[in-house]
Residue, then its C-alpha position, 0 to 999 in steps of 0.5 A: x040187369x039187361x047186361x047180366x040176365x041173358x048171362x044168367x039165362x045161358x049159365x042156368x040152361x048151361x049148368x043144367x046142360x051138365x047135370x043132363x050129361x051126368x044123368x046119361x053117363x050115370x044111367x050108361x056105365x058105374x057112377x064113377x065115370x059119370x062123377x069124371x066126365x062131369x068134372x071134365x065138363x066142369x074143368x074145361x076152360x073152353x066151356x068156361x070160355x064160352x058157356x055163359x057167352x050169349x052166342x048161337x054156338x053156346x045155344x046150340x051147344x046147350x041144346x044138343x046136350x040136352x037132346x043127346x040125354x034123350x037120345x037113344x044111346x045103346x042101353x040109355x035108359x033115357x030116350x024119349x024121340x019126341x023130346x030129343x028130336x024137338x031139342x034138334x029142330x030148336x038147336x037147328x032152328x037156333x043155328x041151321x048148321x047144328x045139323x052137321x052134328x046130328x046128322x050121323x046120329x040121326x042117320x044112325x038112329x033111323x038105321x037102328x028103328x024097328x018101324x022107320x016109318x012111324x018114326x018118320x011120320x009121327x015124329x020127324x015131320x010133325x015136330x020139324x014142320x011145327x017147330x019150322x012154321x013157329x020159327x018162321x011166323x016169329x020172323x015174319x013178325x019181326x021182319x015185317x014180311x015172309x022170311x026164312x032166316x034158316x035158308x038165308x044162313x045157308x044161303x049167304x054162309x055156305x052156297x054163296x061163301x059170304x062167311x069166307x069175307x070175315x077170314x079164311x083158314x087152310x082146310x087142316x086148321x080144325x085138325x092140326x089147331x082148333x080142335x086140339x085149343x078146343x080141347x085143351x089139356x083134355x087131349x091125352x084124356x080124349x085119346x086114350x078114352x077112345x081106346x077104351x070106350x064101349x062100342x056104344x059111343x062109337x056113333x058119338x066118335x063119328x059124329x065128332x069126327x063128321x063134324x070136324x071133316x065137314x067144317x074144315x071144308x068151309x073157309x071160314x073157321x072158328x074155334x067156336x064152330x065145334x064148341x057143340x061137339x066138345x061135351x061128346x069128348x068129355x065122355x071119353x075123358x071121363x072113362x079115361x079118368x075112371x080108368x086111371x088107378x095109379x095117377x088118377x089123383x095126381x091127373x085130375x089136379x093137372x087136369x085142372x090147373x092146366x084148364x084152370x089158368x086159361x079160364x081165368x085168363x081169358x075169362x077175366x082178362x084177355x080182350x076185356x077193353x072191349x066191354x070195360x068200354x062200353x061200362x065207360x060209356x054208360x057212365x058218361x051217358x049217366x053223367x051227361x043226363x043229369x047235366x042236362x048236357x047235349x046228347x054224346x055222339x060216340x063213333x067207334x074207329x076200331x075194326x068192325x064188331x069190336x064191341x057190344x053196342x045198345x046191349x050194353x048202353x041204355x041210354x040215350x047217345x047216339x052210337x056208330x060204328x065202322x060198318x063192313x057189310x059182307x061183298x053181295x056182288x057189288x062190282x069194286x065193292x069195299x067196306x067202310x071199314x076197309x076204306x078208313x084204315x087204307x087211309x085213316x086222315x083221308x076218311x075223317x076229313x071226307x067224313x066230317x068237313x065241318x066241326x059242326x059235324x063231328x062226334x062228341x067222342x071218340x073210341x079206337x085202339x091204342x094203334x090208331x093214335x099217332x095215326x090221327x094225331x093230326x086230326x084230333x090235334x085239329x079238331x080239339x081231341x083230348x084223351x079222357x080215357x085209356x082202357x087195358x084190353x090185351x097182353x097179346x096186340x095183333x094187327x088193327x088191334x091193340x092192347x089198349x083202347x082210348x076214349x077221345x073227346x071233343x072240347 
């Protein structure tokens, strides 16, 4: 239950996320186009990808749906500035960078105020310092001592790049790549919907097109980054559809076959190892409990964050990881991670020169292997399970993952 609520959590706020963008369109055009940008939000495999995930991006994605509803839209019937704005500063407390999005809409909604002044005052100060000191007690709570996360974000990600040590893309990756995987089969759809769009979507098209410019300044790069962007596009799929007379039929089900098979790939199968892992792990520590067993000690030999760890183990073992703490200006800094796969038997012996000292079980991709069979010959290692992960190995990662363990 401790896995699955924070998923139900997301797909609750999620679904009504959508019901929000249906709302909005229905009260802007003929319901027909709302009934057609609700099916393109539905049938988009990204957002079956990511909607249920508990990650800031789908969080930020959620908020800024809700808020765009109240957002004051020409002829939105909706729009209420208190409610939208509190939605930004959380989406923004949540994840700082949801700022990009909506800074050109809140510019153009400051433009378009008839009493700029009051909007300022009455508004934007009270809600973005309250929901600010709210956010900020909560981490000094937790932290134990004065702490501004949403400055540390900014801080380390974007003016000191430490993002760029996780990977690095060219600066056109979000427009010859991401974006159009983001979108997937909905591209023609996207398209020819801005062709037809009203002049009131416009700032919808600026802020989309804003926010793409922007990221694709920064090193690091992620499909999920503009994930808070893609229900602005389903409006334009939604009028491209509603538009379509002749073959509408037959392009909605293209529509959604096209999206329906790499949703359930990735969805159900695509790099499942990882978490099929740690339900493996579970068991054993159930198993191991009611043995009166010593305590498992697991260590992870996988590239770093590969997996979910106490989230989805309750139960008491004893975890650890390769870690790969991001360079804050060591000289000759080196990751931990980095160190065990320059040279994998060099690392295990420094790190564990006595039996008394090794883990219980051990947990890497099918790669590593015969790269260690040496050690785990020599130390008693038997293969207790392989686990399927991928179709599609890369690099350190494998297509499958195997449990070790200690006789």
């Amino acid at each position: 239950m401790m896995i699955w609520l924070p998923r139900i959590v997301q797909a609750l706020l999620a679904s009504l996320a959508d019901i929000k963008l249906y709302s909005l369109v229905q009260t802007l055009e003929h319901p027909d186009v709302a009934k057609w940008t609700l099916f393109c939000q539905l049938c988009s495999w990204f957002t079956w990808f990511c909607c249920t995930r508990t990650m800031t991006n789908t969080t930020e994605t959620t908020l800024t749906t809700l808020a765009l509803f109240y957002y004051p839209l020409p002829g939105s019937k909706t729009h209420c500035s208190k409610k939208y704005l509190t939605l930004v500063a959380l989406a923004v407390i949540v994840r700082p960078t949801a700022l990009i999005v909506w800074l050109p809409l809140l510019v153009y909604h400051f433009w378009q105020e008839n009493n700029k002044l009051r909007l300022i005052t009455h508004h934007c100060i009270p809600i973005g310092a309250l929901i600010l000191l709210i956010s900020t007690l909560i981490d000094c709570l937790f932290y134990g001592k004065w702490t501004l996360v949403q400055y540390n974000f900014l801080k380390f990600n974007v003016l000191h790049g430490v993002a760029e040590f996780y990977g690095s893309h060219p600066w056109h990756w979000y427009i010859t790549q991401g974006f159009a995987v983001v979108i997937g089969p909905h591209l023609p759809f996207f398209l020819h919907g801005c062709t037809l769009a009203s002049k009131r979507y416009r700032i919808l098209l600026i802020a989309l097109v804003w926010t793409v410019m922007v990221y694709s300044l920064l090193a690091h790069k992620e499909f999920r980054f503009i994930y808070p962007v893609l229900p602005f596009c389903m409006v334009f799929c939604g009028i491209s559809l509603a538009n379509l007379k002749t073959w509408r039929r037959a392009a909605a089900y293209g529509l959604l076959v096209t999206n329906l098979v790499p949703a359930l790939y990735t969805g159900l199968i695509h790099q499942r190892g990882t978490l099929d892992v740690m339900s493996h792990l579970q068991r054993l520590c159930d198993i191991n409990s009611v043995s009166n067993s010593p305590q498992l000690d697991v260590l992870f030999l996988m590239p770093c964050h590969s997996t979910p760890f106490y989230s989805h183990v309750h139960c008491p073992m004893r975890m650890r990881f390769l870690e790969c703490p991001p360079d804050l200006g060591e000289e000759d800094y080196t990751d931990e991670a980095k160190l065990f796969f320059d040279d994998p038997l060099h690392w295990l012996r420094i790190s564990f020169p006595y039996k008394s000292s090794l883990p219980t079980h051990l947990v890497m991709f099918d790669v590593l292997e015969k790269k260690i069979s040496v050690f785990l010959e020599g130390n008693n290692f038997m293969r207790r399970a392989e686990i399927f992960h991928t179709h599609f190995p890369e690099g350190r990662v494998g297509g499958g993952i195997f449990i070790y363990e200690r006789r």
